[in-house]
C-alpha positions in Angstrom: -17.5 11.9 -24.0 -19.7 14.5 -22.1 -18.5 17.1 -20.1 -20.0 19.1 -17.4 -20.3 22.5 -17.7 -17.1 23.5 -16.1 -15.3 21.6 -18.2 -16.9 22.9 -21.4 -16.0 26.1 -20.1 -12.3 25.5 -19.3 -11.8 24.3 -23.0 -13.2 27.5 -24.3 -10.5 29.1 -22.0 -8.0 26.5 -23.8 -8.6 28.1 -27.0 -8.6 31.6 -26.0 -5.1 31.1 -24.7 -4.4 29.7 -28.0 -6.2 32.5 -30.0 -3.7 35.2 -27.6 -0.5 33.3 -28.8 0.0 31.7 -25.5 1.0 27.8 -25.1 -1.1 26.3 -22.5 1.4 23.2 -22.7 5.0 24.8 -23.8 7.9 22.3 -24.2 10.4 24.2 -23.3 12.1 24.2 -19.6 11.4 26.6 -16.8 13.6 27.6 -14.9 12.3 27.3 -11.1 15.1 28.0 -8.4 13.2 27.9 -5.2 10.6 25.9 -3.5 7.6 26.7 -1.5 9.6 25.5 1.4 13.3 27.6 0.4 11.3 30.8 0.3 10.4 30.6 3.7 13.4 29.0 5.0 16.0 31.3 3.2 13.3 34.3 3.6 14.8 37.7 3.0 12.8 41.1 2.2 13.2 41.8 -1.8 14.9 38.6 -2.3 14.1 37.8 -6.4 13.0 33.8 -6.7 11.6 32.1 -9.5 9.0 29.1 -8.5 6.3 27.1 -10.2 2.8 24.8 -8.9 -0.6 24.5 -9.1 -3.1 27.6 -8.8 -4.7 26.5 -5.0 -7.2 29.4 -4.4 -7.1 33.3 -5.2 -9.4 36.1 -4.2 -9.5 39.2 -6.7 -10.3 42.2 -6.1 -10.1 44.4 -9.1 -6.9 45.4 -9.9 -4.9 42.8 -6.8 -5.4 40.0 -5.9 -3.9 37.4 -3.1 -3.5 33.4 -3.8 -2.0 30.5 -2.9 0.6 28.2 -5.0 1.3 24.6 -4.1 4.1 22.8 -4.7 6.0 19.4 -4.2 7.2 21.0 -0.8 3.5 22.9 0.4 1.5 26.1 -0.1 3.2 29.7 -0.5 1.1 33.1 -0.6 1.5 35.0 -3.9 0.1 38.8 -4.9 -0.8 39.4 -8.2 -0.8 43.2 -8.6 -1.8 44.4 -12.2 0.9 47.4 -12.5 3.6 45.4 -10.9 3.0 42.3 -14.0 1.8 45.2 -16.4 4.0 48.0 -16.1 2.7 49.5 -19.7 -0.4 50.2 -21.2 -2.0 47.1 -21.9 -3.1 45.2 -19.1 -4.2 42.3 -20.8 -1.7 39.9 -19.3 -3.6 40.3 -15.6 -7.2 41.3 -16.7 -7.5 38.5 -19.1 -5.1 36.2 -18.9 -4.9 35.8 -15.1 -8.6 37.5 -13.9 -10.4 35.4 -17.0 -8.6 32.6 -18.3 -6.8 31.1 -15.5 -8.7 28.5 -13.0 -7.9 26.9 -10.1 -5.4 23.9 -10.6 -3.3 25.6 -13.4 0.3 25.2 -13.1 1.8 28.3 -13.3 5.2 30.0 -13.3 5.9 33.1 -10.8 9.0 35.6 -11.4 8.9 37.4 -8.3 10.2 39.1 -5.2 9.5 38.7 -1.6 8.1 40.8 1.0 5.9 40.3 4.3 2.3 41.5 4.2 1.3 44.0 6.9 -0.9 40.8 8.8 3.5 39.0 8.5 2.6 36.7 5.8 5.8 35.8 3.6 4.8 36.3 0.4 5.5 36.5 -3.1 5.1 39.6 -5.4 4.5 38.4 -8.9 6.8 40.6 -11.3 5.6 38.0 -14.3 3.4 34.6 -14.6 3.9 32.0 -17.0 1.0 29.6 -17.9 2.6 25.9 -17.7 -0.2 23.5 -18.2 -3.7 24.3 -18.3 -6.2 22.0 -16.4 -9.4 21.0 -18.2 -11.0 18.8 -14.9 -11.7 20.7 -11.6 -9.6 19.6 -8.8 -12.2 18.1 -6.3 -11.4 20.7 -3.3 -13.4 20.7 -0.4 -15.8 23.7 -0.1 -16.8 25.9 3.2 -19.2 27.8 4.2 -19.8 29.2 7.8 -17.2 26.9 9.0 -18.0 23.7 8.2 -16.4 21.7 5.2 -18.5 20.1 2.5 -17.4 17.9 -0.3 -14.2 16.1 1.1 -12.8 14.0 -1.3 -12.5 11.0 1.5 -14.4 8.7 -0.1 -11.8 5.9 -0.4 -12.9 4.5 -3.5 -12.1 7.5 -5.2 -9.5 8.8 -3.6 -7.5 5.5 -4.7 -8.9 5.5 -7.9 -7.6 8.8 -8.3 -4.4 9.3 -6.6 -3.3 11.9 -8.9 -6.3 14.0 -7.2 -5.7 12.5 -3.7 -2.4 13.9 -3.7 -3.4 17.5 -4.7 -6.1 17.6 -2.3 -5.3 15.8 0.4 -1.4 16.7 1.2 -1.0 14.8 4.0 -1.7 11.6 2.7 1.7 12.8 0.5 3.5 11.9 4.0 2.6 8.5 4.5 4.9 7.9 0.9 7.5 9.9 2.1 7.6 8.0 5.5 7.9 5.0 2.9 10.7 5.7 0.9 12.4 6.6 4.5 11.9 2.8 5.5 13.4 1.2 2.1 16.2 3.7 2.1 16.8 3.3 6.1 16.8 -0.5 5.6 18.7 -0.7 2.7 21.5 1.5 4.5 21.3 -0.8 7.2 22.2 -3.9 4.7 24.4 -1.9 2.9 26.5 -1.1 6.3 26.4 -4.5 7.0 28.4 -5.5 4.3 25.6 -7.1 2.0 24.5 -7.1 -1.4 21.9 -5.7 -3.3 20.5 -8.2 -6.1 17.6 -8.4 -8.5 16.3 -11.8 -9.6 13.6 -12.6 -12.3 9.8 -11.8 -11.9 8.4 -14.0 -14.8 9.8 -17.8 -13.4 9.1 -21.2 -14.9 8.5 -22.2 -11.6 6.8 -20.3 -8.9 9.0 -21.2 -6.1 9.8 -20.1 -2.8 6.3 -19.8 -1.1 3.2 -21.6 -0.7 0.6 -19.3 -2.8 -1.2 -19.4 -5.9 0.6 -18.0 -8.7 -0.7 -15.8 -11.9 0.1 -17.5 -15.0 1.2 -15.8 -18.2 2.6 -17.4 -21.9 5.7 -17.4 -23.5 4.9 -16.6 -27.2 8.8 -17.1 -28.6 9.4 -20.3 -26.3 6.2 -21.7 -26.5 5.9 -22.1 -22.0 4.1 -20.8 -19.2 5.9 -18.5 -17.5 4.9 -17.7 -13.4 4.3 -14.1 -11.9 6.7 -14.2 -9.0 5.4 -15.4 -5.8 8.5 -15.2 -3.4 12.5 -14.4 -4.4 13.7 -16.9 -2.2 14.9 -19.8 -4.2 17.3 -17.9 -6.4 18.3 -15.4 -3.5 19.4 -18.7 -2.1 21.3 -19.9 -5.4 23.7 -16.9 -5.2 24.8 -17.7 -1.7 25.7 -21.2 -3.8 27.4 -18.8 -6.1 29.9 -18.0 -3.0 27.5 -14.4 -2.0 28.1 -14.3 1.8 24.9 -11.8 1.7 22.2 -10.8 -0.2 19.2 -8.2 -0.2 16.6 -8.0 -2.7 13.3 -5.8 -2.6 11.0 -7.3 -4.9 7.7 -6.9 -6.4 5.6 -10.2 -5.6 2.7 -11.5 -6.7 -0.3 -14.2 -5.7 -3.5 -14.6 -7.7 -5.2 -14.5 -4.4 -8.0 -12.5 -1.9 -8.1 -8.9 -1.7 -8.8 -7.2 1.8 -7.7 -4.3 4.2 -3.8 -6.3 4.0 -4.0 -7.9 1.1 -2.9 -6.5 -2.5 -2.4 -9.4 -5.4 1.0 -7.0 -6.0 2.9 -6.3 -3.0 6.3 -5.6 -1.8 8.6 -8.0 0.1 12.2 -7.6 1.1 14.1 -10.9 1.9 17.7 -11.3 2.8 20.1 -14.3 3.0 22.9 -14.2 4.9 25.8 -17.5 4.8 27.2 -19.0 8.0 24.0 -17.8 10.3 20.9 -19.2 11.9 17.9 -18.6 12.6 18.7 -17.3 16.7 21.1 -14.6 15.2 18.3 -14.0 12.5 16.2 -12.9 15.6 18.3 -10.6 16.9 19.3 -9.0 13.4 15.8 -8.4 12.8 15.4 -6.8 16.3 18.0 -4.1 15.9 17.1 -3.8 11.8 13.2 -2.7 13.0 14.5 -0.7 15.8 16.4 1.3 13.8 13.9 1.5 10.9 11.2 3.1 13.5 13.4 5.9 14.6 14.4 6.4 11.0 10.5 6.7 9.7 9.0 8.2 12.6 12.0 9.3 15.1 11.6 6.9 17.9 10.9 3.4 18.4 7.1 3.5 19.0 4.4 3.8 17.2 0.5 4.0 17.1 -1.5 1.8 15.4 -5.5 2.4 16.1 -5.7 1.8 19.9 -2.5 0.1 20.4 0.9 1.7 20.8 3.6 -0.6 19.8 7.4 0.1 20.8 10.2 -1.8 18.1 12.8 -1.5 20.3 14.8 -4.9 21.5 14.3 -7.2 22.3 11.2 -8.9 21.3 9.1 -12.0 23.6 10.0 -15.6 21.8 7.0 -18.0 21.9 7.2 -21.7 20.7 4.3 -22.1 18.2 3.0 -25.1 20.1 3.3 -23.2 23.2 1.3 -20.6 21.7 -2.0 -23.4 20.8 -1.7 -24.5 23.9 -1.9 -21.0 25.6 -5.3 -20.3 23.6 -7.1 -23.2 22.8 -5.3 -26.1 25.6 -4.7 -28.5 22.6 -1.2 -29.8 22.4 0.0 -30.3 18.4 2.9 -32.1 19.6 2.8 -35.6 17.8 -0.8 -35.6 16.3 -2.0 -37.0 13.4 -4.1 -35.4 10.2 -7.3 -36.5 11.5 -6.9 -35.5 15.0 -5.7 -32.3 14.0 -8.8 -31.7 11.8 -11.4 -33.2 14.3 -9.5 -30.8 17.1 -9.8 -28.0 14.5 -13.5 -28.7 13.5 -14.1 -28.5 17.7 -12.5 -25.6 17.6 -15.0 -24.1 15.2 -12.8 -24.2 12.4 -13.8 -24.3 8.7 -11.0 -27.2 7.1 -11.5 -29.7 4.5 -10.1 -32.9 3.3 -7.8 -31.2 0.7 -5.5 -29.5 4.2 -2.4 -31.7 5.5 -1.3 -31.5 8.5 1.0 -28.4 8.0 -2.5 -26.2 6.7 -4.7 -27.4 9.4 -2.0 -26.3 12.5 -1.5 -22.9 10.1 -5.6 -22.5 10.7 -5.7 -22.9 13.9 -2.6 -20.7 14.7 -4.3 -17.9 12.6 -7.8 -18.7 14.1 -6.8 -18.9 17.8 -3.7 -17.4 18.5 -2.4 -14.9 16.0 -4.3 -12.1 16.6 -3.6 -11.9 20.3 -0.1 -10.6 19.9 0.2 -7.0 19.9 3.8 -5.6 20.6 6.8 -7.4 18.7 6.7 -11.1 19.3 8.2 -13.5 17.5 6.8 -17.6 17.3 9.3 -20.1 16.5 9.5 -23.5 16.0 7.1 -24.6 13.6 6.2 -27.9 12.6 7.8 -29.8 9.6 4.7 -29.8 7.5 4.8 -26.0 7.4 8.1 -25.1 6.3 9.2 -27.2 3.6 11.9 -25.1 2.6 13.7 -25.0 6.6 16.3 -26.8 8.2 14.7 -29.5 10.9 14.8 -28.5 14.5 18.2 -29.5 15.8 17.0 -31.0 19.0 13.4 -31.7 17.6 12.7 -33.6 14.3 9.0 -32.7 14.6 9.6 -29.0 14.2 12.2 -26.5 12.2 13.9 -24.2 12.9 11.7 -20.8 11.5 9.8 -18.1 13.4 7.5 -15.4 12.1 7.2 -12.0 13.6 3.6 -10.8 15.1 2.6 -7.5 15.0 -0.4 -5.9 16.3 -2.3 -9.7 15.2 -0.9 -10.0 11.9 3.0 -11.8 10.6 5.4 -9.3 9.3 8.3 -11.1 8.9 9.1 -15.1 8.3 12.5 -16.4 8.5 14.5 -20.2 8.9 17.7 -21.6 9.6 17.6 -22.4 5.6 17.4 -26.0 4.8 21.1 -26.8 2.4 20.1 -31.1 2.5 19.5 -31.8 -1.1 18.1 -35.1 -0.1 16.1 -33.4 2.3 14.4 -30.9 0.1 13.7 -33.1 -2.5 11.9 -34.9 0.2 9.9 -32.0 0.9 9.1 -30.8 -2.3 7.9 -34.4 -2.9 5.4 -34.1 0.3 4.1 -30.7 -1.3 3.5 -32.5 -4.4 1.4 -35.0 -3.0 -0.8 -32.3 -1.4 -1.0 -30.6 -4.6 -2.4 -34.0 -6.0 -5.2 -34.2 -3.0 -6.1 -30.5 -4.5 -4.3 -27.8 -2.5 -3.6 -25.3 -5.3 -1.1 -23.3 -3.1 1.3 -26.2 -2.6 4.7 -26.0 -3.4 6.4 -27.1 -6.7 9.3 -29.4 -7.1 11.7 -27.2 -8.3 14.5 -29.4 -9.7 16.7 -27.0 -10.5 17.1 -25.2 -7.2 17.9 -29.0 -5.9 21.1 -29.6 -8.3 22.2 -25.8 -6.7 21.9 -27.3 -3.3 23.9 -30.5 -4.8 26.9 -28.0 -5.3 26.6 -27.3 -1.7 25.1 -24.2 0.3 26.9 -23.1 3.7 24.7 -23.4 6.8 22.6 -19.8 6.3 19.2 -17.8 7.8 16.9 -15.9 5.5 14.3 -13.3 6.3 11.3 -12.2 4.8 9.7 -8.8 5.8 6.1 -7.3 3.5 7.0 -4.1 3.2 3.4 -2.6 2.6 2.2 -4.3 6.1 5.1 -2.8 8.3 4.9 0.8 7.2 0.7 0.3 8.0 2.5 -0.1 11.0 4.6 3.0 11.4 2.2 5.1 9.6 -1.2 3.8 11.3 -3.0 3.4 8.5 -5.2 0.5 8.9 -5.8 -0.7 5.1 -2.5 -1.7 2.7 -4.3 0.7 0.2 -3.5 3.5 1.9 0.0 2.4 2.0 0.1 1.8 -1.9 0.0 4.8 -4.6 -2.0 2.7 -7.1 -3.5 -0.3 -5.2 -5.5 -3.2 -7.2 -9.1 -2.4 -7.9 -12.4 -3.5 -9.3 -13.6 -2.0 -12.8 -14.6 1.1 -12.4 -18.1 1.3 -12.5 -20.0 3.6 -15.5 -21.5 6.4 -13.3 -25.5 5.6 -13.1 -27.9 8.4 -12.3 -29.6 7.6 -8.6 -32.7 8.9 -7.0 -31.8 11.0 -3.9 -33.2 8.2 -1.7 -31.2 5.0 -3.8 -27.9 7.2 -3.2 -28.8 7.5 0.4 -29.2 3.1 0.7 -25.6 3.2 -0.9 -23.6 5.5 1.0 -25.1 3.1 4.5 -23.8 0.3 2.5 -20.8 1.5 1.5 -19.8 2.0 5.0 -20.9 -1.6 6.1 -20.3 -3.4 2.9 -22.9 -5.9 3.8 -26.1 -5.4 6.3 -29.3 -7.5 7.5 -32.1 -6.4 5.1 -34.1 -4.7 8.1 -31.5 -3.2 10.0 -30.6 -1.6 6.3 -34.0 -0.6 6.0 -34.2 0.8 9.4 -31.4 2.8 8.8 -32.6 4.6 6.0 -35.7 5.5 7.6 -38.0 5.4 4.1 -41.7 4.8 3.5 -42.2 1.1 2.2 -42.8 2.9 -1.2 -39.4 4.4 -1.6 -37.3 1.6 0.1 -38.9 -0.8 -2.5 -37.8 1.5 -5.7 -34.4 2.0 -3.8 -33.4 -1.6 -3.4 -35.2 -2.3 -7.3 -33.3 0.5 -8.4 -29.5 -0.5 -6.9 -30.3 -4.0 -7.6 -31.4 -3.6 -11.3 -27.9 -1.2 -11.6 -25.9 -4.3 -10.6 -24.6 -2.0 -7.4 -26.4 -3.9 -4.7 -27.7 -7.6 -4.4 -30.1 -9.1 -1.9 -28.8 -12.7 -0.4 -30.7 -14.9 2.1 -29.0 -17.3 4.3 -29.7 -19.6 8.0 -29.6 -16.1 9.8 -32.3 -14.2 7.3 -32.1 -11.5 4.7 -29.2 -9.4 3.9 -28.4 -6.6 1.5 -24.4 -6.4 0.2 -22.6 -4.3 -2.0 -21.5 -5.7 -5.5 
């Protein structure tokens, strides 16, 4: 492994602690009985507090010294004065173990008492320091000079590579979580007032049920069998209202072994709830007051910003018939048409389809093409078509369509819910219809999930289910506009082994980065070098694997691997 040279020297500090009897990693508990934020809200001159955090930033000056301590809770001033933690003769404790051997990021314990500098700073007078855990990497803190920063850690890659760092650095980006955990707990209490039930069901299934999606596939060893990654919870949420449940919550982990982009992770959260003796036109106005009251929990009111748009949750919410929607966009009426017209209407409409989509696929294309992205504030669609929603109850005054809608947010769905389909017959029916498309090669069609069919058998009461991604609505409430933002640890590529650049190769990255893929000229405009240098640039990111060059109808292009 090689180090840079402030590493090195931070382990030479490691065993000079060592060689001064001093555990740079001791076992034993400290007592802390204040936070950053407590000292400044229970503030009182002389007060005696105990606290612990990272080392932030410090500037000595002989014998004192001022820095700052972060915490879970924020930053707190602290003064190191070399009498005050040395009352004696040896001075060693401050004028080697803090002036020499401490760097910044160290966690560190403070013993101290309060006062308020002359400028009205609350501070913290250190009467003894404890070293708590010593850190060997530098903390990637922005520098200044002549008031302008240099060396953010923004680069996204990074930052969620290295969440650990992200967090240190960049504290507000700490918020955005805690604005998460405030959804979950706000929703959950408003379930749990409801009077329904919290549940866990299995992740590893021998059937991946509940959702149309490709699934990740793992091995049994003991029983010999394939074994699922869950893709949706809904088909054994649904079991327990068999069971005799009258409601049931679950938020669960899902997975689908599919794209990645700014709102798609392969892992991702999902809440769904089932709730007996509904349907799906109480489910609309349950989810209506459930998202108002989320918004004022997270953020304090109902509105929120999202990019340009500002998007008010409070009920109630425009309802918009799916085939009312097609016709509002493209002027093509779904409304008793046939495979091929649908794909000959799609292929007008400039869609990409193929001969493996049925008739449920190509409508879902041309919703998502045409239509989805026009709806901005809360709106939900309902009544889709059959072929889409094998697993809903059939339209009660329309055997073409069923009774489901999806909620649209700022362009994108954020919640999916039915009047849930209890037929036996029916569903068997339907699982069979997915099974066929599965045979003309849709690899996201349903399974036929036999068990889940002898539950129905016993009989399920008339009941509404709702589906909400968790990661998408707090982008929502929180503006962020990529799910990795939302995520502590999203899905990545392999990190790449760091490869020394010329000046001018790094320069052709960084405009690619940003872009991900641009026209070879335009790139090469851009980075304004002589013939000579863009040539060993493009040889140079191309021969490291970090760039490729691709030609295509409209010319040449440059994209990032």
């Amino acid at each position: 492994m090689q180090l840079s040279e402030q590493e090195i020297v931070r382990r030479e500090k490691l065993s000079k602690l060592r060689e001064l009897g001093i555990n740079p990693y001791p076992a034993n508990l400290y007592p802390v009985n204040h936070t950053s934020k407590q000292v400044k809200e229970t503030f009182a001159e002389g007060k005696q507090v105990i606290i612990a955090g990272r080392l932030m930033s410090r500037r000595i000056q002989g014998s004192a010294s001022f820095a700052e301590m972060q915490d879970a809770e924020g930053r707190i001033q602290v003064y190191f004065n070399r009498d005050e933690i040395c009352p004696g003769e040896d001075k060693s404790h401050y004028n080697t173990v803090y002036k020499k051997l401490l760097d910044i990021g160290d966690f560190i314990g403070i013993e101290g008492e309060l006062f308020t500098t002359k400028v009205g700073e609350k501070t913290v007078m250190v009467k003894n320091f404890t070293v708590l855990s010593k850190a060997l990497r530098p903390l990637p803190l922005p520098k200044e000079k002549d008031g302008v920063v240099y060396d953010k850690f923004d680069d996204p890659e990074q930052r969620y590579r290295q969440r650990y760092a992200d967090l240190v650095v960049n504290p507000q980006v700490k918020e955005v979580f805690v604005k998460r955990t405030k959804l979950f707990n706000a929703m959950r209490n408003f379930f749990n007032e409801a009077g329904y039930f919290e549940v866990e069901t299995p992740i590893l299934q021998p059937i991946p049920g509940g959702a149309a999606a490709r699934p990740f596939v793992t091995h049994h060893n003991s029983l010999n069998i394939p074994l699922y990654m869950r893709i949706a919870n809904e088909l054994y949420l649904k079991r327990l209202i068999v069971g005799g449940f009258d409601g049931v919550y679950e938020f669960s982990k899902n997975f689908r072994n599919e794209g990645m982009d700014r709102t798609h992770n392969p892992e991702f959260t999902a809440m769904e709830i089932y709730v007996a003796y509904k349907d799906y036109n109480w489910m609309m106005e349950f989810t209506e007051s459930l998202l108002e009251h989320c918004a004022i929990a997270v953020n304090g009111t109902t509105t929120a910003t999202f990019g340009e748009h500002s998007i008010d949750f409070k009920a109630p919410y425009k309802r918009v018939t799916m085939t009312q929607s097609i016709i509002d966009f493209t002027g093509f009426d779904i409304t008793g048409k046939s495979e091929e017209e649908l794909r000959e209407a799609a292929k007008g409409m400039g869609i990409d389809v193929d001969e493996t989509m049925g008739k449920g696929k190509l409508i879902d294309e041309i919703f998502g093409e045409k239509c989805e992205g026009n709806y901005i504030e809360p709106t939900f669609i309902t009544d889709y078509p059959k072929e889409m929603s094998p697993l809903c109850k059939e339209h009660r005054e329309n055997p073409e369509l069923t009774e489901r809608f999806e909620l649209m947010v700022c362009g994108k769905e954020i919640a999916n819910a039915y009047s849930e389909l209890n037929d036996p017959i029916d569903q068997r029916e339907r699982f069979e219809a997915q099974l066929k498309l599965s045979e003309k090669g849709d690899d996201e069609a349903m399974f036929i999930d036999n068990d889940f069919i002898r539950a129905l058998e016993y009989g399920m009461p008339p009941t509404s289910g709702l589906g909400i991604g968790m990661d998408r609505l707090i982008m929502y409430l929180t503006n962020n506009p990529s799910i990795q933002e939302v995520l502590f640890f999203p899905q990545m590529k392999p990190e790449r082994k760091q490869v020394a650049l010329t000046d001018e190769a790094k320069a052709v990255l960084e405009l690619l980065k940003k872009a991900e893929k641009l026209p070879l000229a335009d790139l090469k405009a851009q980075a304004g070098l002589s013939n000579k240098k863009w040539d060993k640039s493009i040889k140079e990111l191309t021969k490291n694997s970090l760039a490729k060059v691709e030609k295509n109808d409209d010319g040449l292009f440059v994209a990032i691997v």
